[in-house]
C-alpha positions as CSV (number, residue, x, y, z in Angstrom):
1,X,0.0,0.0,0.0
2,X,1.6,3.6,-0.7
3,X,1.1,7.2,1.5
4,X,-1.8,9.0,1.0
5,X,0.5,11.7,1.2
6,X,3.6,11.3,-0.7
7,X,2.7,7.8,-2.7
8,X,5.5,5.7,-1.0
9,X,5.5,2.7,0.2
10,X,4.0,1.6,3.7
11,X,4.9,-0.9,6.3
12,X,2.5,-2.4,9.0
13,X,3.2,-1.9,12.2
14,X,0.5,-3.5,13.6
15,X,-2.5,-5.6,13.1
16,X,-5.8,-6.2,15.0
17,X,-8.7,-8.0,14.6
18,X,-12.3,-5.6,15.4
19,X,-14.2,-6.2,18.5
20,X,-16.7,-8.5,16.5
21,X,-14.3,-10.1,14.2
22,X,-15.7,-8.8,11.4
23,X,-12.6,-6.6,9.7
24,X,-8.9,-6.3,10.3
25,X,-7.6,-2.7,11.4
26,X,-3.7,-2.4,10.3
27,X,-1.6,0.8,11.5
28,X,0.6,1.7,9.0
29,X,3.9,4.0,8.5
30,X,5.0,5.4,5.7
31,X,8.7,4.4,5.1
32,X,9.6,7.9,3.4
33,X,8.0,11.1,5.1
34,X,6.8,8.7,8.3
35,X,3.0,9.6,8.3
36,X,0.9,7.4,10.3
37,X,-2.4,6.1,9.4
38,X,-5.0,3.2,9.3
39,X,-6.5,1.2,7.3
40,X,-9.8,-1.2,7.6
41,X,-9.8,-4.7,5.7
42,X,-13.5,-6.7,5.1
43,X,-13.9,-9.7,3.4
44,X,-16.4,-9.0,0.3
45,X,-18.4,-11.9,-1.6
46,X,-17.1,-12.0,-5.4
47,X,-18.7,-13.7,-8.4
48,X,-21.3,-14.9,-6.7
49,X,-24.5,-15.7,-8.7
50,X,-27.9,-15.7,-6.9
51,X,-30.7,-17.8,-8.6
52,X,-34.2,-15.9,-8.3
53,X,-37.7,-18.2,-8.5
54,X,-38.2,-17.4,-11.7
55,X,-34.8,-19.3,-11.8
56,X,-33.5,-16.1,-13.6
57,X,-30.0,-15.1,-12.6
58,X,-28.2,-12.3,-11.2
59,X,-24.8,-11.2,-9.3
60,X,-25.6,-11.2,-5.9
61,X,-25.8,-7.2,-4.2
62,X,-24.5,-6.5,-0.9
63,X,-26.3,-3.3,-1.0
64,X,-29.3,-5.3,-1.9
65,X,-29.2,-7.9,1.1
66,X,-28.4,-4.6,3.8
67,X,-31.0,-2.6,2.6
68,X,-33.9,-5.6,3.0
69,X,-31.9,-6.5,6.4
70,X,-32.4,-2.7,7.5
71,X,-35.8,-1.8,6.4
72,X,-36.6,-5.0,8.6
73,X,-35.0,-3.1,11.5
74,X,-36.5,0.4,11.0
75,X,-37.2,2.3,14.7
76,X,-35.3,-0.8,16.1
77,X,-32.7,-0.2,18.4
78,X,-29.4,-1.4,17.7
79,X,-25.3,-0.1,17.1
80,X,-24.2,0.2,14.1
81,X,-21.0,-2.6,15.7
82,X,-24.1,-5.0,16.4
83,X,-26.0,-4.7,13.2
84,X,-21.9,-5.1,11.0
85,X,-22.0,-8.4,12.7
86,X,-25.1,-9.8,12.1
87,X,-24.5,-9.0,8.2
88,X,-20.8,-10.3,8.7
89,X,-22.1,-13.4,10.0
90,X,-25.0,-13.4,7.3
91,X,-22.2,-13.3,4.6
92,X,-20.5,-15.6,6.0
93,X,-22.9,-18.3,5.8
94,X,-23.8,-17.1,2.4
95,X,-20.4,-17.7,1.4
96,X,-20.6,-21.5,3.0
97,X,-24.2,-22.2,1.8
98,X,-23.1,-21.0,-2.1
99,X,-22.0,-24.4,-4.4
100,X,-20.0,-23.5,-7.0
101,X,-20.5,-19.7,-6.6
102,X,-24.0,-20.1,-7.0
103,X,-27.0,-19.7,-4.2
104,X,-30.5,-19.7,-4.6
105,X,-32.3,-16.3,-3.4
106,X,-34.5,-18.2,-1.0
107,X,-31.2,-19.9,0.7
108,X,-30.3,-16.4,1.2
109,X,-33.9,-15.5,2.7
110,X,-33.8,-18.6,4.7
111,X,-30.0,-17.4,6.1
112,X,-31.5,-13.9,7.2
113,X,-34.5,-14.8,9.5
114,X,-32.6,-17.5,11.3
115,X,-30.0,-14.7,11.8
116,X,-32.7,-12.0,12.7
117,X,-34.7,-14.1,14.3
118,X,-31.8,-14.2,17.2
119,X,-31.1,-10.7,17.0
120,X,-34.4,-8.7,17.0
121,X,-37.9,-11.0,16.5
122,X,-39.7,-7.6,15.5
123,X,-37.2,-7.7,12.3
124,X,-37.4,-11.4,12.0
125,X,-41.5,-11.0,11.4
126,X,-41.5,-8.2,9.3
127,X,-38.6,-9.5,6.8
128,X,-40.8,-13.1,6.7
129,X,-43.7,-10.8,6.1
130,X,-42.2,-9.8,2.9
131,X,-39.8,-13.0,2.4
132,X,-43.3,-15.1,2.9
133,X,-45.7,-12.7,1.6
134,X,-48.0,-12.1,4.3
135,X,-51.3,-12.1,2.9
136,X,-53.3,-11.1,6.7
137,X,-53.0,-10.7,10.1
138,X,-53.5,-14.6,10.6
139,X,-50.0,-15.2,8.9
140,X,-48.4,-12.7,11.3
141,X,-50.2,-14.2,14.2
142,X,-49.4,-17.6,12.8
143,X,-45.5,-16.6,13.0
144,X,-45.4,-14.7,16.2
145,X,-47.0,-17.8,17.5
146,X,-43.8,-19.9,16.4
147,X,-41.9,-17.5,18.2
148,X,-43.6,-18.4,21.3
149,X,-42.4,-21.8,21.3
């Protein structure tokens, strides 16, 4: 990696996991002018084709999968550290579920509400309402119900 300032080249001086092991923080030094700065590391998913139900095919969006994940969670309470987890840990097992870079979108469905069901049931019913396509108030009922259990 070169310096922001003088385009050089950097060392590492140190590296550290985050608090929820979802990135790598390195310090860094510039070997020329000796400015200091950090940098942030993630894993990201890559080629990685999602089949729809119309068994139609498309690269699969990070940007799509957060925005579904947070519209679940609107006027929920939670950090912005807790909520990079729970998508960390949703990639994750997006990454293990995928064979041969390839993953069905309602694997990936099925990934989310066992993930949100854990972190906030409020989010875990209204993403099924969409996932499942709530038709009435029976089918929430019907899935607060298995909460219960």
């Amino acid at each position: 990696m070169v310096c922001t300032l003088c385009d050089n080249d950097t060392r590492v001086i140190e590296s550290r996991t985050t608090a929820q092991n979802t990135s790598i923080r390195r310090r860094r030094e510039c070997i020329a002018c000796k400015f200091r700065f950090s940098t942030v590391e993630e894993t990201e998913i890559l080629d990685l084709t999602v089949i729809k139900r119309a068994l139609k095919e498309e690269l699969y969006s990070k940007e799509k999968l957060l925005e579904g994940i947070k519209r679940s969670l609107v006027k929920r309470e939670y950090s912005a550290e807790m909520f990079k987890k729970l998508t960390s840990d949703i990639e994750r097992d997006i990454q293990i579920a995928a064979i041969d870079d390839h993953i069905k979108s309602s694997d990936i469905g099925e990934i989310v509400m066992k993930h949100l069901k854990d972190f906030d049931t409020v989010a875990y019913v209204r993403f099924a309402s969409v996932y499942r396509d709530f038709k009435d108030p029976d089918d929430f009922a019907r899935e607060a119900q298995k909460l219960e259990k």
